[in-house]
N, C-alpha and C positions, 0 to 999 in steps of 0.2 A: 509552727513547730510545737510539740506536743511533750511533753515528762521527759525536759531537758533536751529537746531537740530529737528524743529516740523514734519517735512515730511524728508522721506527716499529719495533715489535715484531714487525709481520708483513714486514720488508725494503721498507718502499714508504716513499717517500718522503714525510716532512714538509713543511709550508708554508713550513719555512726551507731546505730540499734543494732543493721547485721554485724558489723564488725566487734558486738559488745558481746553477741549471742554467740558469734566463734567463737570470743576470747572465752567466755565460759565453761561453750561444750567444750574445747581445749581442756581447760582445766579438770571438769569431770571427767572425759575419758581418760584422763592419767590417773585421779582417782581409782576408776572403773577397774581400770587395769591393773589396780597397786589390791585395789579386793576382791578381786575377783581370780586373780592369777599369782600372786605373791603365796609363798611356803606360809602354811598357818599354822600356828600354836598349837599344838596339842592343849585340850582344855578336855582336864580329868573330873572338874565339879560337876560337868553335865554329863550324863549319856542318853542321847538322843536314840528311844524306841525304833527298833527296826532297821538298824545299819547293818550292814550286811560286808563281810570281808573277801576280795578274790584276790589274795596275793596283796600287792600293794595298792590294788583299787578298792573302795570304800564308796558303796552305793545305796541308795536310799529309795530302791524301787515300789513300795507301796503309797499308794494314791491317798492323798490326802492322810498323812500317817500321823500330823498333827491331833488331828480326831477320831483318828482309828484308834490309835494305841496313847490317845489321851492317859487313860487310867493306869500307865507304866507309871508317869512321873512322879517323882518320891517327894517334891514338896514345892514349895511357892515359887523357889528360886527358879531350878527347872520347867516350870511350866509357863515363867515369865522369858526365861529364854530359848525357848524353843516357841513361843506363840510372837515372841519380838521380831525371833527368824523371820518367820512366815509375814511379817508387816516390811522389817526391812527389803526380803524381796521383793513386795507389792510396788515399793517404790525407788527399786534398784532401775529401773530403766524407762522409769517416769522422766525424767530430765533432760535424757538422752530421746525418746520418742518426741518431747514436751520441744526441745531445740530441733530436731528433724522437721517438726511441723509446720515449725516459724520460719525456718529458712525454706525450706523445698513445698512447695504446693499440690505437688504431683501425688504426695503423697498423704492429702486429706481425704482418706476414705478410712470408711472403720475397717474394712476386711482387709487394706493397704496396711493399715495398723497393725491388726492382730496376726497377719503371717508375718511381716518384718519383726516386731516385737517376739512371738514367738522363735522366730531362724535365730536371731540374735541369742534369745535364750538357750538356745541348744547348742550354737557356735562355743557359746560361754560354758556349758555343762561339758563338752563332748572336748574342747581342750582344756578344761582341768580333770579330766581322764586319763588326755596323753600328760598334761605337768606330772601328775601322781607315776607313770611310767616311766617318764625320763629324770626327775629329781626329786619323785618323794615331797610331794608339795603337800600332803595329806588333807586332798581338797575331797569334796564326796556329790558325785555326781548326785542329783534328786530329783525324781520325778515331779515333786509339789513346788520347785523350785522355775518349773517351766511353766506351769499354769499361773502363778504367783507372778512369775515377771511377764508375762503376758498382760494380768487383770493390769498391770501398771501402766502398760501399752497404752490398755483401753483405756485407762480414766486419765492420762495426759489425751488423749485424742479427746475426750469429754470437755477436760479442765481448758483446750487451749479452744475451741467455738465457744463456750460459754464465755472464756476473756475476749475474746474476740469480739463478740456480741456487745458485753458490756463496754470496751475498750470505744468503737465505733459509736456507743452512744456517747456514750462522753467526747468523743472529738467531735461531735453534730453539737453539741451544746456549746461545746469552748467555742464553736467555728460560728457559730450564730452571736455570740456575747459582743 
């Protein structure tokens, strides 16, 4: 047994490794769901180039608006938080594609990856359209927000064969010691 009993000899995980990775993803998709769907603060220190109002919906339809409309931002703060945006979404559903990996098999392909990670991101944009509808959750649907959580898709699909890879060498070494 292998970093605490969690992976076997051949680097696959044991029944107390899956049971560590549900407990986990448990835990992040409550997160997921506390930020992704929970009413959000109005924050008046930023305003975010290119938001758009239709009534109580609040959308962000220009592609990559991060870099289009770069040269709104009026100073460090701003441009620190709105390029943070753009990072935290990269790896808003890194953990969540990163634990689908680990547990279900079926699902190690890259283009398995990027349509799941992609539908997820739109599941998540297209019901805080209807939150914003029915209680004014002042969430804002974004177009760069699905490409973003998509690339996170891809590089948890990268990040878990490369641990993989590495993980199996190291259980060939401890298993030969």
């Amino acid at each position: 047994m292998l970093l605490f009993g969690l992976l076997n000899e051949k680097a696959q995980l044991t029944s107390r490794g899956k049971w560590l990775v549900k407990g986990l993803l448990f835990i992040y998709l409550c997160l997921l769901v506390y930020m992704c769907f929970w009413p959000q603060h109005h924050l008046t220190t930023v305003k975010t180039p290119g938001i758009q109002h239709f009534g109580r919906i609040v959308v962000l339809l220009i592609p990559f608006n991060s870099f289009v409309n770069f040269a709104e931002l009026r100073n460090g703060w701003e441009v620190f938080w709105v390029l943070g945006q753009n990072a935290v979404n990269i790896f808003l559903l890194f953990p969540l594609m990163l634990s689908l990996l680990i547990l279900f098999p079926k699902i190690r392909n890259w283009q398995r990856v990027l349509y799941l990670s992609f539908g997820i991101s739109l599941a998540i944009e297209t019901t805080q359209v209807f939150l914003d509808l029915f209680i004014d959750a002042n969430r804002v649907f974004e177009i760069d927000d699905l490409w973003t959580n998509t690339l996170g898709g891809l590089l948890a699909f990268f990040c878990y064969f490369f641990a993989e890879r590495k993980l199996k060498k190291f259980a060939k070494t401890e298993h030969n010691k």
